[in-house]
N, C-alpha and C positions, 0 to 999 in steps of 0.2 A: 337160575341160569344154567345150562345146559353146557356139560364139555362134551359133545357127543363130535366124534370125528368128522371135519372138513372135507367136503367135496375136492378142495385144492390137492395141489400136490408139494401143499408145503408140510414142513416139520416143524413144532415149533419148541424141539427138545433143548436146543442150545439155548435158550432164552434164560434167562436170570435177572429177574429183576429185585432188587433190594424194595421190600414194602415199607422201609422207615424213610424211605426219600424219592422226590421227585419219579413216578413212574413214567411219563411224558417224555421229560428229559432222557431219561435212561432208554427207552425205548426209540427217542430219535438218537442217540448216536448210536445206539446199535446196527440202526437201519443205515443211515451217513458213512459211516466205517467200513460195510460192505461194499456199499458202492464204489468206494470211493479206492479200495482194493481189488474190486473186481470178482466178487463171491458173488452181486449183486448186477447182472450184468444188464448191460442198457437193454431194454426194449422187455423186462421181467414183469410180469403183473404178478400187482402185491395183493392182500384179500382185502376184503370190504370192512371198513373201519370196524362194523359191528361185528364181521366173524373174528375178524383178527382181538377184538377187545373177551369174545366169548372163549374164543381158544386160550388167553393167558390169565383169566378169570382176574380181568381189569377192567373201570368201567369206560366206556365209548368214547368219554371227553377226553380221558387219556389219550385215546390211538387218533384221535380227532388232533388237538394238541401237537402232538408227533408230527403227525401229516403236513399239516399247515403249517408246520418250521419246515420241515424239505420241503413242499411249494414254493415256500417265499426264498428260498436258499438254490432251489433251480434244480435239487436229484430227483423230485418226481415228477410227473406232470398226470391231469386228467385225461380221459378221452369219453367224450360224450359218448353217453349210453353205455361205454366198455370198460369205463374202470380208471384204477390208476396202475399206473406204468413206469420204471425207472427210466429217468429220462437219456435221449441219446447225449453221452457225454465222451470225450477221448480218452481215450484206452488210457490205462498206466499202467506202467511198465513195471509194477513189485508186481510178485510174483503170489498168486493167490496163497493161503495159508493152509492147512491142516485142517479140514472142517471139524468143529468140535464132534465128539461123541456122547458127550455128559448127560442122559439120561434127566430129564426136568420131572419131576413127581405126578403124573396122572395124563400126561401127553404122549401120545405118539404119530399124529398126524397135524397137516395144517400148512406148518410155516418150511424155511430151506433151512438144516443144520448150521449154517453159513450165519446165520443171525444170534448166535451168541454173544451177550454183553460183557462175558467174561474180559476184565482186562489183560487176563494171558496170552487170548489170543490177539492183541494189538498189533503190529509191526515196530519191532525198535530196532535201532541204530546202535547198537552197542560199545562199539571200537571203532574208534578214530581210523584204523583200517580199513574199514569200509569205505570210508571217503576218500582215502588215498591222500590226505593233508600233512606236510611237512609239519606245519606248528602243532596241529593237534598232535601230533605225533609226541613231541617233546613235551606236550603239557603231561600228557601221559604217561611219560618218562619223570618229569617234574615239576612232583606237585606235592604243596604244604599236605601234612598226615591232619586229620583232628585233632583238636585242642583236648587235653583234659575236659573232663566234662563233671556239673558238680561246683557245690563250695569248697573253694583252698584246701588243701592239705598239706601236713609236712611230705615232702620236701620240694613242692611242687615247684618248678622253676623257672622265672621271666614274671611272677607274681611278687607286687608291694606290700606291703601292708596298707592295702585299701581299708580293711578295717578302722583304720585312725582317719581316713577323708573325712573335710569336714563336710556333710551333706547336707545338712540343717542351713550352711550358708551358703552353698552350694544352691541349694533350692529357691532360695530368699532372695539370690542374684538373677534366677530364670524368671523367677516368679515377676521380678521389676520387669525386665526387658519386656514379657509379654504385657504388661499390665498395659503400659503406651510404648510401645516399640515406636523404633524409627522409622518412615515407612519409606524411605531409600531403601531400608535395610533390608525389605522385604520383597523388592525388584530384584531381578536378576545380576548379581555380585561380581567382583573383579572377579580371576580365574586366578589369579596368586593371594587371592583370602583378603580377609578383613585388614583395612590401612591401620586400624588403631592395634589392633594384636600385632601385627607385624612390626610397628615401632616398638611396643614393649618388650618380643621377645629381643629384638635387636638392642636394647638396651641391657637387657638381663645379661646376653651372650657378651655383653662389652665387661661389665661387671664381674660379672661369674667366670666368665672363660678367657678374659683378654681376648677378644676377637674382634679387631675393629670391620665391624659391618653394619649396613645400614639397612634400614627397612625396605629399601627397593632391593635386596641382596635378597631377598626370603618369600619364598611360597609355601603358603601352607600345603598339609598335606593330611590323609586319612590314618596317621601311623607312619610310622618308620617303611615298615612294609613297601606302602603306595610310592614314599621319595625312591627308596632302592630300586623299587618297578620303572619308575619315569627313570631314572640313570640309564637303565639298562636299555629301556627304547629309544633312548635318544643319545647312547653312546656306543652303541655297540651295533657293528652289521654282522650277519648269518657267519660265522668263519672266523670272525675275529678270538684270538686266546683272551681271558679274562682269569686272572690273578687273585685265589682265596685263601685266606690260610687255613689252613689243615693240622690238625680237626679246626673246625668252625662253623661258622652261621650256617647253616644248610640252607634256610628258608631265604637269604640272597644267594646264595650258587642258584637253588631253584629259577629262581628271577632272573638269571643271568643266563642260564640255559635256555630256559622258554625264547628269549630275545635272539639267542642260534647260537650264542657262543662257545665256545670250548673252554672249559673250565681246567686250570691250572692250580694244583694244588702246591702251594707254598708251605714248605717249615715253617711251625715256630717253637722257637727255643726261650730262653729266662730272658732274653731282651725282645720278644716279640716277632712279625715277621719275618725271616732271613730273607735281606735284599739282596744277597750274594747269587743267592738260586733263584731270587726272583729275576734278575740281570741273564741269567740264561734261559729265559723264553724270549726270544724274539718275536715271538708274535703276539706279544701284550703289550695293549694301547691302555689301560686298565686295572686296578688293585681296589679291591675291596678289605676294609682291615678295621679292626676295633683297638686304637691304639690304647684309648683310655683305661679297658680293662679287658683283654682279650678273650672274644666267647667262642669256648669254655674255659679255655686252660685259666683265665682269672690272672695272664703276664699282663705288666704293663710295659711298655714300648718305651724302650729308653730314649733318652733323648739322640745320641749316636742315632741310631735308627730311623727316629724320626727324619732328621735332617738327611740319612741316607734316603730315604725315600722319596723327598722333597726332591733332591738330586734327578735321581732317575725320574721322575715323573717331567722336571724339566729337562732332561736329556733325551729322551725318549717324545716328549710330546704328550704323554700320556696323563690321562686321570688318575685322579686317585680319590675313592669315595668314601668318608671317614662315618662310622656309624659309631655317634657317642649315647650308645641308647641308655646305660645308666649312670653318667657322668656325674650326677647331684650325688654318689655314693661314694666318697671320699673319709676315711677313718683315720688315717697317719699320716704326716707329711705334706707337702703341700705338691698343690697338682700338678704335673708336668701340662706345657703350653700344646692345647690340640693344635695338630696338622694345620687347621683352617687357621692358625692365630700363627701360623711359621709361617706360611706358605707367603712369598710375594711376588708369585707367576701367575698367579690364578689359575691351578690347577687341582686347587681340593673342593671340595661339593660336600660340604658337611649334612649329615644327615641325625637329626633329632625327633624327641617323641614326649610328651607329655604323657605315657602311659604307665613309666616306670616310676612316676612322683605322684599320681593320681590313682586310674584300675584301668586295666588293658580294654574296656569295654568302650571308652572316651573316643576311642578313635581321629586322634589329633597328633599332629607333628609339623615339623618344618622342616625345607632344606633350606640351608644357606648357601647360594650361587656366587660364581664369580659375574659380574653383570653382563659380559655378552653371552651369556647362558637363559639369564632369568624369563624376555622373553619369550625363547623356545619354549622351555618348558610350562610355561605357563598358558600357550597356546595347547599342546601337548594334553596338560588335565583338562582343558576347556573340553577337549571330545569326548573324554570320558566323562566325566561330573561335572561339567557347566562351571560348577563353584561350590565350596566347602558350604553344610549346613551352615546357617547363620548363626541360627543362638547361641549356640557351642562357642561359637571362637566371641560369639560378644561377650558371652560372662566369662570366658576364660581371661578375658580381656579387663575385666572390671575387676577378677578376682586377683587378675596381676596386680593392677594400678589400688587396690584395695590395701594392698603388705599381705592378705589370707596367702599367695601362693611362695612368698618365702619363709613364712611364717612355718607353713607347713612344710615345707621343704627340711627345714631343720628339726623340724619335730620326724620327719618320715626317716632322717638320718641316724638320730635319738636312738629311734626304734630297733634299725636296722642295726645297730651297730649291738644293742641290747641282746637281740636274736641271736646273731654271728656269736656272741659271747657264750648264750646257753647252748649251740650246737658244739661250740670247740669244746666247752666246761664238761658237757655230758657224755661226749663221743666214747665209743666202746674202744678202749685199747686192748689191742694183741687178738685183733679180726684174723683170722686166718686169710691169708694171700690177698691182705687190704694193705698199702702203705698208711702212713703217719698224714695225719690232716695238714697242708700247706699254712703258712700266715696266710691272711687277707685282709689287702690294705683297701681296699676299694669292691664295689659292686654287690651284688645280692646274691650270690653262688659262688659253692667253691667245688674243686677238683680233689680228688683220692685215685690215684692210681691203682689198677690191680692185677697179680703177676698174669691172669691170663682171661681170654674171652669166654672159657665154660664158666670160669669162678663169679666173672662182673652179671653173667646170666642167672648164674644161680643167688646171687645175693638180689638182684631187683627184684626175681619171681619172691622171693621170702619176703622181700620187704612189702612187695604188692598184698601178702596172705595178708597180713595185720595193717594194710590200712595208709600204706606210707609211700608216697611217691617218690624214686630215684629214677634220675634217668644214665640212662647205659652211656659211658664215653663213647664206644665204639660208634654209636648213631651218627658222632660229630662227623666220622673221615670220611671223605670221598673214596666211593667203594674199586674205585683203582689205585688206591695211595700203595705205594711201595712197601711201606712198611705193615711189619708182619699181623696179623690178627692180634695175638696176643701182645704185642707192643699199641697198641690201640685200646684196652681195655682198659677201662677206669668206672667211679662214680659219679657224679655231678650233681649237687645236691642243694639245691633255693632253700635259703635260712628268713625270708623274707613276710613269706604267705600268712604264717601262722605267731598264735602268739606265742611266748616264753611257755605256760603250763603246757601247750598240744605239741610244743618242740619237745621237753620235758619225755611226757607219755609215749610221743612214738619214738626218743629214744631208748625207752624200758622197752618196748616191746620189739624194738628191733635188739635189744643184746638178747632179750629171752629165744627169737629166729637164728640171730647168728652164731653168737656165742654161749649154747646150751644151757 
């Protein structure tokens, strides 16, 4: 086969074709991409399938191949006796690109620079700026960061001890469903979830939480996440204030932001919330709050509190959206009555998660609605997800109505509470510029405050060296809170993920990092 140089006046230096895959393919979007940017302009004659396959020393069926996907796609056309031709198409309006210069190995005649495969030279969109879009704008502004990545680590935080899931019967329950499923079940589903899981959770939430609610009160959902996402598009317009406590959940301010609203950051002190400062926004219709166990600071909302909140939400008009994401986690004393089991105005919207008694991977929750709510929102996920997977909520369903989900429930508390013990028992005392570990009567993390923001930075970088996830207080506040940097620094530390021996070791190795 001969590269000897092309009569044409093409180049065919830009070319780069990958020989471990499809050379056809790759060769038709190369040729498509120009066009279709205008490097490739209508009315160009392209070479003859067989010079073109001689000049990239590829064989004929290849360039053959190519061709005949842009014919049938309408960028090239024939012309008897003369060849083919890019077809007359309308202009567009990007602006042609850089022609490559990249030197291809043994070419320099043939094809137009213009026909590089490289996907550097694409056109992208890179910034929401370019489109000039108010929402993109905001997502941009606020958006969830990556997950930890990797199997658990100490001290990773919002992880259970999935370790202990039972999966064996976990499996054993998929395994029935599919073996003869229902085949209702496999048509197109309510858009507020499975009837039979929704009775059960509504009976558990009677049980466990004193919340008198019914199954038509409750839509399933993909995680806590997705309930806080539907609150915020269906309670909130462009302008409106929304009410978070500070430091707090980020990943619902995010959600609340996206939606337009202006986020209001709230105190919280040893009783939770401050409704006193939250009474001085007037322009919140709206309070998002973890009364159960407050994330991070790990307060629980006293009951004074609560009922102050109940108040204002009926004096105001406004919501208030309760997120009991690790309620099952309860060590001393007995629980104070959630929001949604005070409230008799119907203005709380509980939101729940199977993810903190199971693995964050489950992607399952509910919210519990006042009922002229339920159908909005249930119309609301219908645009987005039609309706919840089905298996999932059937054997979560069967593993309810089974005893497996309270069974383990208390065995996940067992655990929990095991854990919490080996991090207070081990903890390095006389940390430099760390305070004294708080009690903890509830949930899967706790707080350590530290006297300033270099010190909290340089203990997480040390803790990162050996292997140990902490994450920074500072991350929780809202980056206009008033208060000072250094009043903002602390620890926050998941006692949940790992077992007793790996809580153990990466407490030695953090006294060896911090305390010499």
């Amino acid at each position: 086969m001969s590269n000897s140089p092309l009569s044409l006046s093409f180049n065919p230096a830009g070319i780069e074709l990958d020989r471990r895959q499809g050379l056809s393919r790759q060769l038709y979007q190369a040729l498509r991409v120009r066009v279709l940017d205008g490097r490739l302009a209508s009315g160009t004659r392209l070479p003859a399938s067989r010079d073109l396959a001689v000049a990239l020393s590829i064989s004929r069926n290849s360039v053959v191949r190519a061709y005949d996907q842009l014919y049938a796609e309408g960028f090239i056309e024939g012309r008897v006796g003369d060849g083919t031709y890019v077809a007359q198409l309308p202009e567009t309006s990007l602006p042609a690109k850089k022609l490559s210069t990249k030197v291809s190995t043994g070419f320099s005649t043939g094809l137009p620079t213009g026909l590089s495969t490289n996907l550097l030279d694409l056109p992208v969109i890179t910034s929401s700026k370019v489109i000039h879009s108010s929402a993109l704008d905001r997502v941009e502004k606020h958006h969830l960061p990556n997950p930890p990545s990797g199997p658990p680590r100490a001290f990773r935080v919002g992880v259970p001890a999935f370790d202990l899931f039972p999966f064996e019967v976990w499996a054993k329950l998929n395994a029935a469903f599919w073996r003869k499923p229902d085949l209702r079940q496999l048509c197109y589903g309510a858009p507020e979830g499975d009837e039979r899981l929704r009775g059960l959770i509504a009976a558990y939430l009677r049980s466990s939480r004193g919340m008198q609610c019914s199954a038509e009160q409750i839509v399933i959902t993909s995680g806590a996440q997705q309930g806080i996402s539907l609150c915020a598009q269906l309670l909130v317009e462009p302008g409106d204030g929304v009410a978070v406590e500070n430091p707090g959940y980020r990943a619902a301010g995010h959600a609340f932001a996206v939606a337009g609203a202006k986020l209001r950051g709230v105190a919280v002190d040893s009783e939770g919330m401050n409704c006193a400062e939250l009474a001085t926004f007037s322009d919140c219709r709206l309070a998002y709050v973890t009364p159960s166990h407050q994330y991070p600071t790990g307060v629980i909302m006293s009951l004074a509190r609560r009922l102050e909140l109940l108040a204002w939400a009926e004096r105001t008009q406004g919501w208030i959206v309760e997120d009991d994401y690790d309620g099952e986690y309860r060590y001393s004393g007995a629980p104070l009555a959630p929001l949604a089991a005070l409230d008799r105005q119907g203005r709380v919207l509980y939101v729940g998660t199977f993810g903190k008694v199971a693995f964050p991977a489950l992607r399952l929750g509910y919210l519990v609605l006042p009922m002229g709510l339920v159908e909005a929102f249930s119309q609301r996920r219908a645009v987005d997800v039609r309706h919840s997977e089905v298996s999932t909520q059937a054997v979560m369903a069967e593993f309810i109505a089974a005893g497996h989900f309270q069974r383990h429930i208390r065995r996940m508390r067992r655990a929990a509470l095991s854990r919490r013990n080996t991090l207070m028992a081990g903890w390095p005392v006389d940390i430099p510029g760390v305070g004294s570990l708080p009690g903890v009567a509830a949930g899967l993390h706790l707080t350590v405050r530290v006297d300033s923001l270099a010190r909290e930075r340089e203990l997480v970088e040390q803790a990162a060296s050996v292997d140990v996830e902490i994450n920074g207080l500072s991350s929780y506040w809202l980056p206009d809170s008033s208060v000072t940097e250094n009043e903002r620094a602390g620890l926050v530390l998941g006692f949940a993920a790992v077992p007793e021996a790996a809580i153990e070791a990466a407490l030695e190795r953090l006294r060896k990092v911090w305390c010499g």
